[in-house]
Each structure stands twice: as structure tokens, then as C-alpha cells.
C-alpha positions as CSV (number, residue, x, y, z in Angstrom):
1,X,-2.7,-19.5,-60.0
2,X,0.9,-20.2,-59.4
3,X,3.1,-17.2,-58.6
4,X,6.9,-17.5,-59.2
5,X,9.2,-15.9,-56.7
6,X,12.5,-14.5,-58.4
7,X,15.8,-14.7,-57.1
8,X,18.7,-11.9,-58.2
9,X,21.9,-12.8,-59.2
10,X,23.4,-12.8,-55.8
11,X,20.7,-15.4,-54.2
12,X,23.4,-18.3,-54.1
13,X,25.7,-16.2,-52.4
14,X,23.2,-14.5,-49.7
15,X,22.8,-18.6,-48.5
16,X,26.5,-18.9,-48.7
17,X,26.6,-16.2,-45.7
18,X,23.7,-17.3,-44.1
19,X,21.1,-15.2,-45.1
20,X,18.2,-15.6,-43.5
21,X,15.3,-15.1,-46.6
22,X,12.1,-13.6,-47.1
23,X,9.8,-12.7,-50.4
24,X,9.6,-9.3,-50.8
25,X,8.2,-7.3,-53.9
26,X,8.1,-11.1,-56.0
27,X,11.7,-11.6,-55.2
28,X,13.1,-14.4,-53.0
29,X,15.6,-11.4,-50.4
30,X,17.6,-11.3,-48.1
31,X,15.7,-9.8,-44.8
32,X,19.1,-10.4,-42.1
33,X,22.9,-12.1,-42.1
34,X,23.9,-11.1,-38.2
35,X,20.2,-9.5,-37.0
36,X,18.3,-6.6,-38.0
37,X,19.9,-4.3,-35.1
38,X,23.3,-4.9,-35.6
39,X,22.9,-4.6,-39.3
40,X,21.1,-1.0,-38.5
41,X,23.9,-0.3,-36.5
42,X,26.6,-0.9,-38.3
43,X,25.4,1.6,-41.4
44,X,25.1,4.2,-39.0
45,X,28.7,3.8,-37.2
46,X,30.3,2.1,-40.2
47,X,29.2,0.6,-43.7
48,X,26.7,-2.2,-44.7
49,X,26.3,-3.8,-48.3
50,X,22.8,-4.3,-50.0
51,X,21.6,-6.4,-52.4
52,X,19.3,-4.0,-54.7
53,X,19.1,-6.2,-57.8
54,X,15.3,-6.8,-57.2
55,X,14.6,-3.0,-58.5
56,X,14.2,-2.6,-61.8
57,X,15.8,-0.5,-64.7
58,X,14.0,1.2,-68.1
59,X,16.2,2.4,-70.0
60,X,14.6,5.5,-72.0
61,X,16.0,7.4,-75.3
62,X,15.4,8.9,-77.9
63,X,14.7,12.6,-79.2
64,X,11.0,13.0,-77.4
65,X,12.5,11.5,-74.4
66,X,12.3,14.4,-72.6
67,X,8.9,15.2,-73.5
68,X,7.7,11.7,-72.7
69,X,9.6,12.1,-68.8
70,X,8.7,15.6,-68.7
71,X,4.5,14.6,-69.5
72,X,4.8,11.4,-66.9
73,X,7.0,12.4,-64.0
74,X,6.2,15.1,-61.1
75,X,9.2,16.5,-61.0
76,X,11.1,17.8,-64.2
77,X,13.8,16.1,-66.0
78,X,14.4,19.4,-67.6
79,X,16.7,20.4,-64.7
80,X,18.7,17.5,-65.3
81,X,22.2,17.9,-66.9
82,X,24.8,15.0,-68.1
83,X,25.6,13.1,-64.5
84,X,22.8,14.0,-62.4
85,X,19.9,12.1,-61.1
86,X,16.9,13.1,-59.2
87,X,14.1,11.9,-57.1
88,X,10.5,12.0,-58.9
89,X,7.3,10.2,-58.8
90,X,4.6,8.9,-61.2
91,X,0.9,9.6,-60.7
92,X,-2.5,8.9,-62.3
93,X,-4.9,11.6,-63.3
94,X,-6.5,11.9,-60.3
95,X,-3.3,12.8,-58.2
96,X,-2.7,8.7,-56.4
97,X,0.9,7.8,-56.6
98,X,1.7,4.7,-58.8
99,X,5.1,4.9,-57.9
100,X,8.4,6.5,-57.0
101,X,11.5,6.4,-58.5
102,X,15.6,8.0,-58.8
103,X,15.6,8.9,-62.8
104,X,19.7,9.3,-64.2
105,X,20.4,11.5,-67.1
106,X,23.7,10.1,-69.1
107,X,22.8,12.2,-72.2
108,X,20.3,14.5,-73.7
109,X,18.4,12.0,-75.2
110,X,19.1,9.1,-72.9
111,X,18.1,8.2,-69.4
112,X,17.5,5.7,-67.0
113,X,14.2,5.2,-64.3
114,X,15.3,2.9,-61.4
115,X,12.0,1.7,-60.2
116,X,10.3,-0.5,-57.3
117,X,10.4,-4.3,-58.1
118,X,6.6,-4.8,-57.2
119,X,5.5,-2.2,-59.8
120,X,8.1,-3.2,-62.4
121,X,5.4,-4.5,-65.1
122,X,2.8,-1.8,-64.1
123,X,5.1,0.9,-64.4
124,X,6.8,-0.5,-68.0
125,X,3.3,-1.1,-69.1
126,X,1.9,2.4,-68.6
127,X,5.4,3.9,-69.7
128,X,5.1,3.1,-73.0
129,X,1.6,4.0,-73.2
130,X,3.4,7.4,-72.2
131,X,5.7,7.2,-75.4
132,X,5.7,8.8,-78.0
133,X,7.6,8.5,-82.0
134,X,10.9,9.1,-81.2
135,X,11.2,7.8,-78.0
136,X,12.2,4.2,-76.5
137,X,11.8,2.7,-73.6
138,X,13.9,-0.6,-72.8
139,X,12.8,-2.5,-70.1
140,X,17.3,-3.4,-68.6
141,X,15.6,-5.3,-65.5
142,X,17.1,-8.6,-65.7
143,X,20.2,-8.1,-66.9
144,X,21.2,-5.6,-64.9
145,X,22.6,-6.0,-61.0
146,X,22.0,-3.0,-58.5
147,X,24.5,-3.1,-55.4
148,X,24.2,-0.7,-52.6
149,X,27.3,0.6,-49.9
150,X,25.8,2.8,-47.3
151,X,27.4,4.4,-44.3
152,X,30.3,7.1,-43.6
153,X,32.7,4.2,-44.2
154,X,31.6,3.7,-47.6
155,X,33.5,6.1,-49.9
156,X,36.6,5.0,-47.8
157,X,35.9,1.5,-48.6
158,X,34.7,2.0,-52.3
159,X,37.8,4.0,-53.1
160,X,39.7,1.3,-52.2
161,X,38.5,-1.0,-55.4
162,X,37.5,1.7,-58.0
163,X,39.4,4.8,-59.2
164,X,36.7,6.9,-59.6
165,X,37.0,10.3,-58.4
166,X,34.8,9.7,-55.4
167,X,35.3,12.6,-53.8
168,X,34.2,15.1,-56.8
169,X,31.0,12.6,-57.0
170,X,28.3,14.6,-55.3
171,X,25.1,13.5,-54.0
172,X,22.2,12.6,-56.5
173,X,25.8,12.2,-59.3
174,X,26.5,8.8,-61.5
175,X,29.7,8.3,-63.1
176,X,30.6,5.2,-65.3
177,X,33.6,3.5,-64.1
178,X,35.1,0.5,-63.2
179,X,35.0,-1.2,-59.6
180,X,37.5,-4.3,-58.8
181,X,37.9,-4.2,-62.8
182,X,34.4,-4.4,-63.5
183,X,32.4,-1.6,-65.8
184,X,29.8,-0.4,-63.4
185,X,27.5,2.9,-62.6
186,X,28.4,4.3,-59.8
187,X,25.9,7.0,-57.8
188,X,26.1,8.6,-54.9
189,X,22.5,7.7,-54.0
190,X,20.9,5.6,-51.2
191,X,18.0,4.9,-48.7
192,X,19.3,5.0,-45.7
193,X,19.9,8.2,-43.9
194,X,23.8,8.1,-44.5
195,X,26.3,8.6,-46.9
196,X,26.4,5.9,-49.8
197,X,26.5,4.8,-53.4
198,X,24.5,2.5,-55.3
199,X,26.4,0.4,-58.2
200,X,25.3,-0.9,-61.4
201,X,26.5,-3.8,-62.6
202,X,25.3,-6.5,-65.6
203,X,24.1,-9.2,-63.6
204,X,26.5,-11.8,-64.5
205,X,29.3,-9.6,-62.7
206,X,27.0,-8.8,-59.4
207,X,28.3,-11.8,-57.1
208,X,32.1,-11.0,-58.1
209,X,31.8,-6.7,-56.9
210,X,29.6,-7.6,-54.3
211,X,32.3,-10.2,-52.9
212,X,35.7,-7.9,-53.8
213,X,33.6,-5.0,-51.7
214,X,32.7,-7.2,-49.0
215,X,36.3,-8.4,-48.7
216,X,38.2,-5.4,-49.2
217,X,35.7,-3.3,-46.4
218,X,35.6,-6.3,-43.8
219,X,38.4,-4.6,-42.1
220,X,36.7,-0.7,-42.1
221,X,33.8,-3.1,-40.5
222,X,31.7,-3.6,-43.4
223,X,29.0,-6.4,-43.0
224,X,26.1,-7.5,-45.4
225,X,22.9,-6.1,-44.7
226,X,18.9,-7.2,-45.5
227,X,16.0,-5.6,-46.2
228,X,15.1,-5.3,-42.2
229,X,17.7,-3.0,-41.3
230,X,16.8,-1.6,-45.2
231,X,13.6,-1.0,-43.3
232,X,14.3,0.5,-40.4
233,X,17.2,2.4,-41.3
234,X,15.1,4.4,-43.9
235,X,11.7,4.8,-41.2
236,X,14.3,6.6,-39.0
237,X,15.5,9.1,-42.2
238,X,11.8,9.9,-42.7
239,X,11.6,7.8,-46.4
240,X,8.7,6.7,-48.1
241,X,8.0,3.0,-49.0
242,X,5.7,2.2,-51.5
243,X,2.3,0.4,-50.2
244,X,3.2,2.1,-46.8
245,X,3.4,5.9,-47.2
246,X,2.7,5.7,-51.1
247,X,0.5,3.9,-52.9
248,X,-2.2,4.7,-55.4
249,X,-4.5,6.1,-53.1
250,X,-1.9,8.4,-51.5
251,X,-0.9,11.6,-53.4
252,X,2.7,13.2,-53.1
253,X,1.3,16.0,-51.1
254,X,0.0,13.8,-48.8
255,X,3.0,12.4,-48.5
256,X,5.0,15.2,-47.9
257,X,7.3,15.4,-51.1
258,X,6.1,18.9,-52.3
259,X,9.3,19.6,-52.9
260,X,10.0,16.7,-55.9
261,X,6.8,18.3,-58.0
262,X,6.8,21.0,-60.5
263,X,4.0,22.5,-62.0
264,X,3.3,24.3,-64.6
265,X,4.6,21.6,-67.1
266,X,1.0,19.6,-67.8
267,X,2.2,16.3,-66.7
268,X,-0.3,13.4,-65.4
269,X,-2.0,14.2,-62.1
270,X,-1.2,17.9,-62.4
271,X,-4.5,19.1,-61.9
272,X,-5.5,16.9,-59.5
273,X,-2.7,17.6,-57.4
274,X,-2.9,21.5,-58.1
275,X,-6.6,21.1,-56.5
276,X,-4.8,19.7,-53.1
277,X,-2.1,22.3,-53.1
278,X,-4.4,25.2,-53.3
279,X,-7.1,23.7,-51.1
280,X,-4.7,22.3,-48.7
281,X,-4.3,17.8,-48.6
282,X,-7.2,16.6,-46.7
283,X,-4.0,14.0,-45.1
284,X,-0.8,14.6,-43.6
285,X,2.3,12.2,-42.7
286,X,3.5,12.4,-38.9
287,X,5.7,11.4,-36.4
288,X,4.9,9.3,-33.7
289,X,6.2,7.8,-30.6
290,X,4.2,5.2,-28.3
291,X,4.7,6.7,-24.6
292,X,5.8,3.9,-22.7
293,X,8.5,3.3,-24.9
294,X,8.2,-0.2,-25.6
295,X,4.7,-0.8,-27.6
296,X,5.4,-1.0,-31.5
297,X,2.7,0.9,-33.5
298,X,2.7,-0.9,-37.1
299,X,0.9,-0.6,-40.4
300,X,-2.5,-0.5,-40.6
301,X,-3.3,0.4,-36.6
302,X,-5.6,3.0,-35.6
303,X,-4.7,6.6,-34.7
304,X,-7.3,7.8,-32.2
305,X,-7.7,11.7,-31.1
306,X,-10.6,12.8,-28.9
307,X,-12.7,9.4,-29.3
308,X,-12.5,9.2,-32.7
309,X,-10.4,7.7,-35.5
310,X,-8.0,10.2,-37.0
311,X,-5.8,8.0,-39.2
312,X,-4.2,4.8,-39.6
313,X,-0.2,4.0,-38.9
314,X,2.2,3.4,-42.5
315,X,5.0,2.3,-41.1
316,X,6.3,1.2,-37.5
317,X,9.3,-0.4,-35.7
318,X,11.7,-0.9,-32.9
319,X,14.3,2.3,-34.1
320,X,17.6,1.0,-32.8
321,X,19.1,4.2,-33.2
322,X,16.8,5.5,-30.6
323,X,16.6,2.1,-28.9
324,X,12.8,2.7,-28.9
325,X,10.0,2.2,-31.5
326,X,8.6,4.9,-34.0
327,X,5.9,5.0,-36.4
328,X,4.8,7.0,-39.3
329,X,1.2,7.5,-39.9
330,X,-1.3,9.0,-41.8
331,X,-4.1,11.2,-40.1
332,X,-6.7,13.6,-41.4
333,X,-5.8,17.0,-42.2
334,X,-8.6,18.5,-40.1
335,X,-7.3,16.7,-36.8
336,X,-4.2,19.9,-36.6
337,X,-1.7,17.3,-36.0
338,X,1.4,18.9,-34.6
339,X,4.8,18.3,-32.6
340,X,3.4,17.2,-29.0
341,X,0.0,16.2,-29.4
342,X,-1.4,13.1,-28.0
343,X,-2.9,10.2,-29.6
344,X,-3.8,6.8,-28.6
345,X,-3.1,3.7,-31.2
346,X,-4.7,0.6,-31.5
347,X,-2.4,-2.1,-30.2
348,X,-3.6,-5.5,-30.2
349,X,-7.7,-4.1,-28.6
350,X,-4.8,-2.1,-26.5
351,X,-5.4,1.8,-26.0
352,X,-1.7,3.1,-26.1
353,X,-0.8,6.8,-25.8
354,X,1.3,8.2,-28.1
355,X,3.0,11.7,-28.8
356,X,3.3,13.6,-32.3
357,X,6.6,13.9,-32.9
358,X,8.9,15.8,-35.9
359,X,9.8,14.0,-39.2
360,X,12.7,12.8,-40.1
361,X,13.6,11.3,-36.8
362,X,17.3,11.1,-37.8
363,X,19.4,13.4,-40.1
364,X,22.9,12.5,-40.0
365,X,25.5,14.9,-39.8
366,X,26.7,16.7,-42.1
């Protein structure tokens, strides 16, 4: 069987700045212009500019919309008013996560789920098995472009092309508006750690925003970023990735994100997930930092405590805000993991200690 890779709208550009490319979720990505490090580093001190357009967009509407998002999401689109968006998750009956997602309400009876571009079929599949008379879902995927500016620099740099009122947008807000003349939605969203906005765009009009911003931010030290320092940027703020700390056979709970469920509304996986909270998750996300400072603990490596395998790493990498690696990783409940323990991970048939360690490792400030 022959797979197709898909490119986004900004593909012949990316090679035009000497992208260096990767496949990544069935599309054909940037993973670095300058280097993974530098890009990392520049979104912290600066701004960077993603290319998001591989996620995709449902639009939903209707008058059972809300019932339909309010039966398949964990947290509750009920709280939502006109302008605001919110972090949520979809799960099966039994509590696994099939994916997470930022939903946008722009009226009443219309709203938008910006979902992972691996899952997009699954998800649009089992969404309208979710729907309901009176409710629509329309899948916006390929027409629509998704650009991302992250870093303290950004709302300096996106004021300078767009008249939005950037400064009365707050976090987890969307605003329609234009940016370098083009009709765009504009939140105050992103996955980094820092301070940002993520811009949709029809996909015909992607290359020319992307370029204006990237021109009109070179001199605030903007620079075009890839999905490595995507990566590493969003292991340091503590963020889950689908396939790494979600996936179907991880639960919310598990996974730390209590916080973006609301029960007592009988949505899918409600039970299941009640169960955990009252009995406790049998799993827990941690911190961790290999000892000598250098060895990179990565997905799928062993977490031994005592002799005995405890859990199993999500996500690791060389952190070059701390100019040393960190991991993320999954251990069993009834180990205790807490701050300062040890554990040893599997490197390579390599025993290397390890210390427990808070999550997130970096919150910027405020």
C-alpha cells in the first residue's frame, strides 16, 4: 500500500529558506531552517514563525451543537462565550485519549475543533458518529492555513501588520481580522511556553502572511522555526504530544490534565474516568533528569526503581534552555514517584541514574 505524504501550502516556500524536511503526522514539514537550538532559542529571547497548516479544522454548527461538543469533549463548551477558546480532549468509553484539541466558539451555534493532523480522519469519522439532527460538522482541513508567531516579540511584531486590538486579546481569545490586508483568525494561543498567536488563514493566502510577518519581524529578530524546536520548546512547558504522553491507551488523568475535565455532564469516557479519579490513576507523568547531565532519555526507554521496571520515558531531549537533557515519562502509580527520587533509565543496555524532577520545567514569566 502506497501512502501519500502531504505538503501545506507553505511547502515551496519552507525549500525557498532552506528548510531542512521531515514527515511528520502524513505531512511532508519542516523539522529546522538555522538548527533546532537556535530556533529554541530564539522563541524564548525573541519570536519564531511556525508553519501549523498540517493540523486540521472541523467546523461544527448548528442548534444541537452544543449538545453534540458537550456529549464528546471532557471539558465543557458550555463555559464558552462568543471569542473564547479552550483546551479539551476526546476519549472512548473506557477513559483512553483519542485526541486533544483547542475548540473556538464564534457564536452560539457555531464552533471550530483545531485537531492533530495524524488523527484528522479518525477524529472527523467518529465526530459525526457523535452528531446529531441539527448539527453539522464540516471537515475546513484543506482549505484552511494555520500560522503560528510565538515569543515575547510576537505581539510587537504582529501589531505591526494587523490592527487588531492585540493588546485587549487575552489568552485562549480569537478575533477575526485582517493581517497584511488579509481576512484571517487571529488567537492568542500557542505550544510553546511563551507568549503567541496562532492565525488562520484560507490556504491560498498562507505563503503571502507568512512572508509579510517574516519580513516585517526580521528586524525584532524573528526567524522561521520547525517542528524540532516545536518539540523541544513544548517538553520544556510540560505539554502533551499525542502518541507520546496521550494516546489511546493513556487517559487524561494519567496524563495530568484533571483540570480540562468536567463531570457531571455524561460525556464519552465519563465513567471510566470517574473510576480513576476516585480510585486514584494507576499512572502518573514525571519529571526527569539523567544525572550526568549529558545522557538523553527518549521515548520508549525503561524507567527502573529498586530492580524493577516502573515505567517507560514519553518524551526526551537535549532542553537548550537548560543546556541539558530532560525527559517526561510515565511510571506506575504505586512506585510514589516524587521530586528527588532516583531512577535509573535504560540507555542503549546503559544503566543511567536519574532524578525525579517537578513538571513544567519552564514557565515563563509573567
Amino acid at each position: 500500500m502506497v501512502t501519500t505524504v502531504k505538503r501545506t501550502p507553505l511547502y515551496s516556500l519552507h525549500r525557498a529558506l532552506g528548510a531542512r524536511m521531515t514527515e511528520f503526522g502524513g505531512f511532508e514539514m519542516p523539522l529546522s531552517y538555522s538548527g533546532i537550538i537556535e530556533e529554541h532559542r530564539v522563541v524564548r529571547s525573541a519570536a519564531g514563525i511556525f508553519d501549523l497548516s498540517h493540523m486540521g479544522e472541523f467546523e461544527l454548527h448548528g442548534i444541537t451543537a452544543l449538545a453534540v461538543l458537550e456529549r464528546a469533549l471532557t471539558n465543557s463548551a458550555s463555559r464558552l462565550a462568543n471569542g473564547e477558546a479552550q483546551y479539551t480532549l476526546m476519549c472512548a468509553d473506557d477513559g483512553g485519549t483519542l485526541d486533544d484539541l483547542i475548540l473556538y466558539r464564534f457564536e452560539p451555534d457555531r464552533y471550530m475543533l483545531c485537531v492533530n493532523a495524524a488523527n484528522i480522519g479518525p477524529d472527523r469519522e467518529w465526530l459525526l458518529r457523535q452528531c446529531r439532527p441539527g448539527a453539522e460538522l464540516v471537515d475546513l482541513s484543506d482549505d484552511v492555513g494555520l500560522i503560528a508567531i510565538q515569543g515575547p516579540s510576537a505581539a510587537l511584531i504582529l501589531s505591526k501588520v494587523s490592527q487588531l486590538p492585540l493588546g485587549q486579546l487575552r489568552h485562549f481569545h480569537v478575533q477575526s481580522g485582517d493581517v497584511a490586508g488579509i481576512a484571517c483568525l487571529v488567537a492568542r494561543t500557542g505550544y510553546t511556553g511563551e507568549d503567541g498567536f496562532e492565525i488562520f488563514v484560507a490556504a491560498q493566502y498562507a505563503t503571502a502572511v507568512f512572508e509579510v510577518l517574516l519580513n516585517s519581524g526580521v528586524g525584532d529578530g524573528l526567524r522561521p522555526c520547525g517542528l524540532g524546536a516545536r518539540d523541544t520548546l513544548r517538553i520544556e512547558a510540560g505539554l502533551p504530544l499525542y502518541g507520546h504522553e496521550l494516546d489511546r491507551t493513556i487517559s487524561p488523568l494519567e496524563a495530568r490534565l484533571a483540570r480540562f475535565i468536567k463531570f457531571g455532564r455524561g460525556f464519552i469516557g465519563e465513567t471510566a474516568l470517574a473510576a480513576q479519579r476516585d480510585e486514584g490513576p494507576r499512572r502518573q507523568l514525571i519529571g526527569i533528569q539523567t544525572d550526568d547531565g549529558r545522557s538523553i532519555a527518549r521515548q520508549g526507554y525503561n524507567l527502573i526503581q529498586d530492580g524493577h521496571q516502573v515505567g517507560v520515558v514519553t518524551s526526551g531531549t537535549f532542553a537548550p534552555s537548560f543546556s541539558r537533557p530532560l525527559a517526561v515519562g510515565l511510571v506506575k502509580a504505586a512506585a510514589n514517584p516524587k521530586p528527588g527520587d532516583q531512577l535509573i533509565v535504560e540507555i542503549r543496555n546503559r544503566e543511567v541514574p536519574a532524578t525525579i524532577v517537578p513538571l513544567p520545567f519552564y514557565r515563563r514569566e509573567s
